[in-house]
C-alpha positions, 0 to 999 in steps of 0.5 A: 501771278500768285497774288491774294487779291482778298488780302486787304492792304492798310489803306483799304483797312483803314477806310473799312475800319473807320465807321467802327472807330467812330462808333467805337468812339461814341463809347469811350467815355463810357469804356474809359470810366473805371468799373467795379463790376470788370475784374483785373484783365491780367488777373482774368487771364491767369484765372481762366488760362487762356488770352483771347487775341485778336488776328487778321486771318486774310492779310499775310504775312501777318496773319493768313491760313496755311496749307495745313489750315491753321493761321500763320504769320508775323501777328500768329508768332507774336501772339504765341509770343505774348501767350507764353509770357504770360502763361496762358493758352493762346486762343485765336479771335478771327476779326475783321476791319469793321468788327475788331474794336467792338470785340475789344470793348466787348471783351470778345478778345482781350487785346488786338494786333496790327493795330495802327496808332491814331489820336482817335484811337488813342482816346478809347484805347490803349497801345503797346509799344509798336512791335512791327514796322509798317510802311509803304515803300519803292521796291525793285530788281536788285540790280536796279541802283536805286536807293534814294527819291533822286534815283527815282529821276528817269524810271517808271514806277507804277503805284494804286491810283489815289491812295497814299502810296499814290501821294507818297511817291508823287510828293517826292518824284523827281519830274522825270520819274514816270509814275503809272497809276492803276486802279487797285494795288493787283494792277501795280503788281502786274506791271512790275512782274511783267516788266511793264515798270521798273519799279512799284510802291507797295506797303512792306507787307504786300512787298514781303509776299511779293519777295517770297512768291517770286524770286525769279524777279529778284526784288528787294525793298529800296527805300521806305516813304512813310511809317506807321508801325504796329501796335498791340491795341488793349483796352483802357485802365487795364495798366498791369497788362499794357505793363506785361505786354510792353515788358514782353515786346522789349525783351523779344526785340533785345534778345533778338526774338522780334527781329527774327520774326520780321526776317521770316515774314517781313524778309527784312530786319527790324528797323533800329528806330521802330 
């Protein structure tokens, strides 16, 4: 199986970056209060030329390194997206789950992609409007006629043991749907290749990859469990580049250019109500 156990799925990222959201917490009143020592960020930008964003370089499709070492993804084409809006050279800040909301209070990076909106978060930092879907969902053979919870009644369905797709799927399951738990999220995508289940919940950014590596399967997404979209993260009182990142996101969803970076990495549309 040609699947990348390094690759962190959102629930493993969000109990890796807890304990820096709450130190990062610690300081929001400080990194909230107005400084006259911090200049405009826009303004910083169009000075040095160059936007520092912030990127996941080991969780594809939205950011990984490719065969020709460079990074690729959906957070990759999105980044270059908002560097050209603003005219500014794209300079790739390489975070992690414990270290990115440090860099951004920091001014390490000047914003950050795929970032989850929290009403922690929501305290110490700003967010665009959400510029990609994420969610957990039940995917399967497409010739498998599922497209509700009710189909669910009498199929197997493998899911990681404990996390939230666990308790999604086990919430809406009719009695009769047999769920197989595993301990981590290789295990549920050996069982579906294999043919061991009929059906896996996955997050849509595991189930992407899965669809690009193994067409032979023929997999497709069946119905979506639970939402939480993607945001770019920035910091607070910086109201003219949240204003510029906001007007760059409408416009690529308006003209197209955001749904067909969803199609390209996501291998699905970009949802109507994002």
């Amino acid at each position: 199986m040609n699947h990348r156990p390094a690759a962190p799925t959102r629930t493993r990222r969000v109990f890796a970056t807890l304990a820096a959201t709450l130190a990062f917490t610690a300081l929001g009143a400080l990194c909230a209060l107005p400084s006259a020592a911090h200049a405009d960020a826009l303004d910083n930008i169009a000075k040095s030329g160059t936007v520092r964003i912030g990127v996941f370089e080991d969780y594809p499709p939205f950011g990984s390194i490719g065969p020709d070492m460079k990074p690729m993804g959906y957070d990759i084409d999105v980044a270059n997206l908002i560097g050209k809006a603003l005219n500014a050279k794209v300079e790739l800040v390489q975070v992690t789950g414990d270290n990115r909301m440090a860099y951004l209070a920091d001014h390490k990076a000047d914003m950050l992609l795929s970032v989850g909106q929290t009403p922690e978060r929501e305290k110490v930092i700003d967010f665009s409007q959400p510029y990609a879907p994420y969610y957990l969902a039940v995917f399967g053979p497409k010739a498998l006629p599922v497209k509700s919870a009710a189909d669910l009644a009498g199929k197997s369905i493998s899911v990681a043991r404990g996390t939230l797709e666990d308790l999604s799927v086990t919430k809406i399951a009719p009695p009769t749907a047999n769920i197989k738990r595993f301990d981590d999220p290789n295990g549920v995508i050996s069982a579906f290749l294999s043919g061991q289940v009929q059906l896996m919940v996955v997050g849509n950014d595991v189930g992407a990859t899965i669809l690009a590596r193994h067409p032979a399967n023929d997999p497709e997404q069946k119905f979506s469990l639970f939402s939480s979209p993607d945001h770019v993260g920035l910091n607070k009182n910086e109201p003219r580049l949240k204003q510029k990142v906001d007007e760059t996101i409408a416009k690529a969803r308006k003209d197209g250019t955001m749904n067909a970076i969803s199609q390209k990495w996501l291998r699905a549309p970009l949802p109507a109500d994002l």
